[in-house]
N, C-alpha and C positions, 0 to 999 in steps of 0.2 A: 558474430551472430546477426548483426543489423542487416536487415535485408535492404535498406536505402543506399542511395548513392553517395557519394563526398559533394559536399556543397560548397567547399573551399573558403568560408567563412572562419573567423578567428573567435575559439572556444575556451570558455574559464568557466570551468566545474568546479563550484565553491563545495566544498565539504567532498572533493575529488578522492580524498586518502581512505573514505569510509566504507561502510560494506557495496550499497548502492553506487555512489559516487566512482566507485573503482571500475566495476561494470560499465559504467557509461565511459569512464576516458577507456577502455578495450575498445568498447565497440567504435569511437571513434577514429580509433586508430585503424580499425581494425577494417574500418570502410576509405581508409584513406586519407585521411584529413591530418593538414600538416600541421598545424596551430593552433596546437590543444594546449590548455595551460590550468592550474590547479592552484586552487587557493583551499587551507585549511591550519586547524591550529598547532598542527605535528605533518610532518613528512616522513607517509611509511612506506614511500616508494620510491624508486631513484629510475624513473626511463630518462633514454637519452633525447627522446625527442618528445620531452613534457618538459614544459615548464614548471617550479613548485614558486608556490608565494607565499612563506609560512607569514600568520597573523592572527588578530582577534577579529572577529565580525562583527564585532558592536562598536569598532575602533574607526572611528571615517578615515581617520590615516592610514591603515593599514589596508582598509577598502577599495580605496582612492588611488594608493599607488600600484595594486594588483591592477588595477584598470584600466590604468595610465600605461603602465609597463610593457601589457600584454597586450592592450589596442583590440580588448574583445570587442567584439559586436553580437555574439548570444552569451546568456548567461543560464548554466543550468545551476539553481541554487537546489543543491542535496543537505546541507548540513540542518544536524539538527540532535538532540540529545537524546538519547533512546529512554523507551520506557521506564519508571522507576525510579528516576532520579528528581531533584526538587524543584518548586515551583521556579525559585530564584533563578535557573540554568537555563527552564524554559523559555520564562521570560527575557533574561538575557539573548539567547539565542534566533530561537524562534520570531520574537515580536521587535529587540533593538535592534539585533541583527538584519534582520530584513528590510526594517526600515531605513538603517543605516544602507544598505546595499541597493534596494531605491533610490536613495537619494544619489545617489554615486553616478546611477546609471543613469537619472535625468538631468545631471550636471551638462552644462555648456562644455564640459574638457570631454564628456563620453562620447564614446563612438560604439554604444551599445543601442541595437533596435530591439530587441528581443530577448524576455526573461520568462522561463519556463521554473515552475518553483513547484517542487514536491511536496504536494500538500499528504491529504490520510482519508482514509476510507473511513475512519474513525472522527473526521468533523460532520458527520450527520447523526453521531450515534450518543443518547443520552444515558445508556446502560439499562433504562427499565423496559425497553420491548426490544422484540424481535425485528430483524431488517429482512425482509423476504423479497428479494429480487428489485430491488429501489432503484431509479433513475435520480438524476442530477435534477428534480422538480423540490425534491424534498428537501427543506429550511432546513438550515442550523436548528440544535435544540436551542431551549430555552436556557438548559443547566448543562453545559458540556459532560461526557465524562467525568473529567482530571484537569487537571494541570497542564499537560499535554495534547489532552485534545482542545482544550479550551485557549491556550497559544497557538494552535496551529490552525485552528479556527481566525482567530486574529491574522495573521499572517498572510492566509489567503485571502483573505478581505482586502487586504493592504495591495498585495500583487493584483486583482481583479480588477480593483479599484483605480490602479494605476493604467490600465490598456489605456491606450490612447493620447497619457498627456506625453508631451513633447515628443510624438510621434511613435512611440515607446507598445510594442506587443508584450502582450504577454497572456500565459495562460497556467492552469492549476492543475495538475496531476495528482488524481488521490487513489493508491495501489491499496489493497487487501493483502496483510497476514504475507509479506514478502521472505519468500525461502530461496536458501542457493548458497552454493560455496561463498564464502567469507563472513554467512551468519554466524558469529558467536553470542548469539543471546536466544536466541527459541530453539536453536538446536540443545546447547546449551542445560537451557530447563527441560529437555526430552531427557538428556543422558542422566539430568540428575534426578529424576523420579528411576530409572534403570537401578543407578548405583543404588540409591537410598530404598531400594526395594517393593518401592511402590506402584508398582505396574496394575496390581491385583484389583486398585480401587477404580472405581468410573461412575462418577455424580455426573448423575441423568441418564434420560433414556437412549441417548445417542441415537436421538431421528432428528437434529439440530442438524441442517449444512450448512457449512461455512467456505467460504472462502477464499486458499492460501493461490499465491501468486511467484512464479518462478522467475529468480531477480532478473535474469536476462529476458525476459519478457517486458519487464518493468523499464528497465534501459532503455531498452527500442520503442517503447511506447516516448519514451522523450526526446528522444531524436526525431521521430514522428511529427509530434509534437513542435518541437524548436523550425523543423522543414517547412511546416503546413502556415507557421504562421502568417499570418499577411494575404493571404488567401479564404477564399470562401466555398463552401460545398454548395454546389447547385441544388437546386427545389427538385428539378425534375429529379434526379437522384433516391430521392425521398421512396419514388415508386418502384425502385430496383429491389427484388428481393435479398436477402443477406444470405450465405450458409447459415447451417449448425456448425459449431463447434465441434469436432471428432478426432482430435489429434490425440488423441491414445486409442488407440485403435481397437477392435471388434469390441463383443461386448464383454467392458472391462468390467472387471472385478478385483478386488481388494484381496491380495493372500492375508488373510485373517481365519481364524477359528468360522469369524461371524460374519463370513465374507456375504457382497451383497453387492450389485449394480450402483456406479455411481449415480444420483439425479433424486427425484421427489421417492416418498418412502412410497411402495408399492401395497403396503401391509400397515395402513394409517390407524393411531391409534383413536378411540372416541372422543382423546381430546381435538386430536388435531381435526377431526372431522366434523367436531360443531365450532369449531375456529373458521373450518371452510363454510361450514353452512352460514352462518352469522356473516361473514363478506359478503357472499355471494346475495343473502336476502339486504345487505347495507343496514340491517339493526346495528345500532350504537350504544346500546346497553354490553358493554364488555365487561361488569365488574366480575363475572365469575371467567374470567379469559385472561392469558396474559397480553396486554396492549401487541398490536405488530405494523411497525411502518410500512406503510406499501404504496404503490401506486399503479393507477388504474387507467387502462385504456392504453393509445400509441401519444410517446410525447411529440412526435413530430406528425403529428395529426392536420395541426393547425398549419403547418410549413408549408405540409406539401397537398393543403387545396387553396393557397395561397401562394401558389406558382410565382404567378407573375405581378404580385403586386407588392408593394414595401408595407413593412409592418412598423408601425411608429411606436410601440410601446416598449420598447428599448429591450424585449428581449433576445436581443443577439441574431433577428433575423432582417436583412437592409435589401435594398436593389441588388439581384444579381447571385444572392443565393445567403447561404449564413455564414458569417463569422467565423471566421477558427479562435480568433483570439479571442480576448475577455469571458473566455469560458472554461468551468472545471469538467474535467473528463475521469471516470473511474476506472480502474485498470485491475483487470484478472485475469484469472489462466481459462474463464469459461466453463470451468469444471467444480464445482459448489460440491463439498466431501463432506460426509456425518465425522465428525469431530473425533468423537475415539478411534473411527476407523483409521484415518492418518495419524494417526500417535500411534496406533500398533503398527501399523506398517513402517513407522519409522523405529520404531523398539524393536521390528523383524531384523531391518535391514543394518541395523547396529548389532545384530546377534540375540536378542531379546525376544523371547514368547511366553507371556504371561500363564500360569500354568490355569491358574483359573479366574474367572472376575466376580468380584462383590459391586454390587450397583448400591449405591447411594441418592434418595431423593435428594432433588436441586433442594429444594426447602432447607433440609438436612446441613448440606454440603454450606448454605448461604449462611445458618446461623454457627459453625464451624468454622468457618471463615472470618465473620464477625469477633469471634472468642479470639481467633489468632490476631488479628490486627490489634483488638485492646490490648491484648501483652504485650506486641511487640510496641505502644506508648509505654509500657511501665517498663520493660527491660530496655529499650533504647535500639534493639533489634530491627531489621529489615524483616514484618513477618514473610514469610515462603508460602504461605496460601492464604489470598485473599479474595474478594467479595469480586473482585476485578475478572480473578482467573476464573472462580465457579462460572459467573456470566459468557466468557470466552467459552468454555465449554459444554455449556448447556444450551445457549440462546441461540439462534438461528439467524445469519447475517452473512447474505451473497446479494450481489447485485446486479444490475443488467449494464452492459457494456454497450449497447448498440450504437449511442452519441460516439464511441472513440471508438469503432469499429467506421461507421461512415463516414463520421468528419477527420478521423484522421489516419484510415484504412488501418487502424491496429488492426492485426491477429497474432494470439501468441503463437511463440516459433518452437518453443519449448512445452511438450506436452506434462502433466501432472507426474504421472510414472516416471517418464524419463527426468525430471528436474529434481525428485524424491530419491532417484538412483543416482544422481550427480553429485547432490549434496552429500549424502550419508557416505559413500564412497571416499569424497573430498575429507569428512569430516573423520571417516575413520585412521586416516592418512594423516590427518592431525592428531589424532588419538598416538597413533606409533609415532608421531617426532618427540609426546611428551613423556614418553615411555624411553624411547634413549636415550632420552637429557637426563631422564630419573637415576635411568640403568649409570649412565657415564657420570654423572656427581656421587655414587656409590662408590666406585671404584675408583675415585681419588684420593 
C-alpha cells in the first residue's frame, strides 16, 4: 500500500509482531526493501526475509544485540502496551524502554541515524474539553489522561529531545483512534456491546466528531516519515495551496437509520452555537461551556512571510526551509465522524441494526460510569464502562493534519468507508475461524 519508493537502508521495527508494527514490515516489504528486521517480546510471524529478534525493551542487552546484529540505521519504535493495562507496564515500556533504545542508538557501536517513534493523539488530551481541529501548537496538558497518556507523553519528549545529539534524526508520530485488520481491542469492545445486547443505548447527542485512522494509512505515514528525515520543506512551499480530502467519494453518507453527511453538524444545536458565538467574540468567561482546545489562525503563518530569513527561536524553522526532524506530526484519515454513527455502521457491517435507540445525557452516562469504577475497586474487577469511554464518546476530538500533509506529503491512501469494509470483513473471517475451532473441539 506504501506509495514511496525502497530506500535500500537497513530497517528494525521494535514492536514489529503488533497490530501497527506488522503493517509497517508489509508495507516495507511490500515497496521493496530487503533488510527488514523485528524486535519484540514474542514472534507471531515467521517471514522468510525478516529477521525476528525476540527480547525485552527495557533490557540494554537485548537492545544492544538487535542492533548490533541487524546493522539498522532507521528505527521505527511501534511497541507499546495497549490501553487498559497498569501504570507499572507503561512505565516499563513506554518510558525504560525507550530510553533504553536511545541510548542503543546513540552508542559509538550504532549505525543508526534515524528513529521515528509512535507517539498518540492522545498526548495533547487532558480528558475535561473538547479537541476541535488542533495543530501540533498546543502543549502537553498539565494532568495527562492516564497512565498511558501520560508515559507516552514522556516518551516523545525523550525521542524529540534526542534530534540532533550524535547526529541522530528523529521524529514523533501521533495517529487518532487506529482501525484495520489486526485490531483486536476496539473492534473487540464493538462486538461486545453486539453480543451483550447493548447496541440500544447512546450517551450523548452524537454531534461529537471524532477521529478514527485506517492502519495502513498510519504505516505510510512512517515510512514517510523515516524517508523525509534529514531534509527540509521549503518556505516557499508554504504558498502552495493543499486539496480537500475526498477519498470516499460523492456525497457520502453513513447507512444508518440516522444517516447524515460526514463533516460539521448542519443542524447545530443552541449549545454548540453559543460555543461558536463565545470564540468567535474571544470572551473567556466559559463557566457555563464545556472548555474546547483549539487553535486559531494558519500555524505556518509566520514561516512563510519569513521566506528567506532564519528564525533563531528554535522552532524547528533554520536557513533553507523547515526541519522534518525533531518534530511531531498528527496522523488521520481526514475524515472526523459523529461517534455513534461509526459504531453503528460498524454493528451494520457485523450484521447488527439496532432496532431502536435510548439516548442518555453525558452528565448521566458520567456519574454511571463513576458508580462502575468504585465497584470494580471493591470487587477487584476490570470495570467495562468508564468515565474514560463516556468522554471517547461524547467529546469532540479531530485534528488538523496540514504540518504532515506538507512536510511530509502524507495523504491517506485508504478512505474511511473502504478501511471500515476491510476491517469488519477481516474481522468477521476471524469470527468464523473461532467458530470451527468451537465446532471441531465438540466433536472430539
Amino acid at each position: 500500500m506504501s506509495t514511496s519508493p525502497a530506500t535500500h537502508e537497513s530497517y528494525l521495527v521494535v514492536g514489529g509482531c503488533g497490530f501497527l508494527g506488522r503493517h509497517i514490515v508489509e508495507q516495507l516489504l511490500g515497496r521493496g526493501e530487503t533488510q527488514v528486521s523485528v524486535f519484540d517480546i514474542v514472534q507471531r510471524h515467521f517471514d522468510s526475509n525478516v529477521t525476528f529478534y525476540i527480547g525485552d525493551l527495557s533490557k540494554p542487552e537485548d537492545v544492544e544485540n538487535a542492533l548490533h546484529k541487524s546493522k539498522a540505521t532507521v528505527i521505527i519504535h511501534t511497541a507499546s502496551p495497549t490501553h487498559g493495562m497498569g501504570r507499572a507496564i507503561y512505565e516499563k515500556v513506554n518510558v525504560t524502554g525507550t530510553r533504553t533504545l536511545l541510548d542503543a542508538a546513540l552508542s559509538s557501536s550504532s549505525s543508526v541515524r534515524k528513529v521515528v517513534y509512535t507517539s498518540s493523539g492522545g498526548v495533547i488530551y487532558s480528558g475535561s474539553e473538547d479537541i476541535v481541529n488542533v495543530d501540533e501548537r498546543i502543549d502537553y496538558p498539565a494532568q495527562p489522561l492516564d497512565a498511558y497518556n501520560e508515559t507516552k507523553v514522556a516518551a516523545e519528549k525523550m525521542v524529540l529531545a534526542a534530534n540532533g545529539e550524535e547526529g541522530l534524526l528523529t521524529c514523533a508520530i501521533r495517529p487518532a483512534g487506529i482501525f484495520g485488520p489486526g485490531d483486536r481491542q476496539m473492534i473487540n469492545g464493538f462486538y461486545e456491546v453486539v453480543k451483550n445486547g447493548q447496541t440500544k443505548w447512546q450517551i450523548g447527542n452524537n454531534s461529537n466528531l471524532g477521529d478514527f485512522t485506517y492502519v495502513g494509512n498510519v504505516a505510510h505515514a512512517h515510512l514517510l516519515a523515516a524517508d523525509k528525515l534529514g531534509t527540509k520543506y521549503p518556505y516557499s512551499s508554504l504558498r502552495d495551496p493543499i486539496k480537500s480530502i475526498d477519498i470516499s467519494l460523492g456525497e457520502h453518507r453513513i447507512p444508518t437509520s440516522q444517516a447524515r453527511p460526514i463533516g460539521p453538524n448542519t443542524n447545530p444545536s443552541e449549545e454548540d452555537l453559543a460555543v461558536a458565538r463565545k470564540f468567535e467574540s474571544g470572551q473567556v468567561d466559559e463557566s457555563d461551556l464545556r472548555p474546547v482546545l483549539r487553535t486559531k489562525m494558519d500555524h505556518f503563518s509566520a514561516q512563510s512571510s519569513l521566506a528567506d530569513e532564519e528564525d533563531e527561536s528554535g522552532s524547528g524553522v533554520s536557513a533553507g526551509g523547515i526541519d522534518i526532524a525533531g518534530q511531531a506530526y498528527f496522523i488521520t484519515n481526514g475524515e472526523p465522524i459523529y461517534f455513534w454513527d461509526f459504531a453503528r455502521t460498524i454493528w451494520r457491517q457485523l450484521g447488527h441494526v439496532p432496532a431502536y435507540v435510548i439516548v442518555l445525557p453525558t452528565a448521566l452516562g458520567l456519574i454511571l460510569a463513576t458508580l462502575a469504577e468504585l465497584f470494580s475497586k471493591f470487587s477487584g474487577k476490570e470495570p467495562g464502562f468508564t468515565r474514560f469511554r463516556v468522554s471517547q464518546a461524547t467529546q469532540q476530538r479531530f485534528y488538523d493534519i496540514e504540518k504532515a500533509r506538507r512536510l511530509l506529503g502524507y495523504e491517506p491512501v485508504v478512505g474511511l468507508d473502504d478501511g471500515m469494509n476491510r476491517w469488519t470483513s477481516w474481522y468477521r473471517g476471524e469470527l468464523e475461524k473461532q467458530r470451527e475451532v468451537q465446532e471441531n473441539e465438540k466433536t472430539k
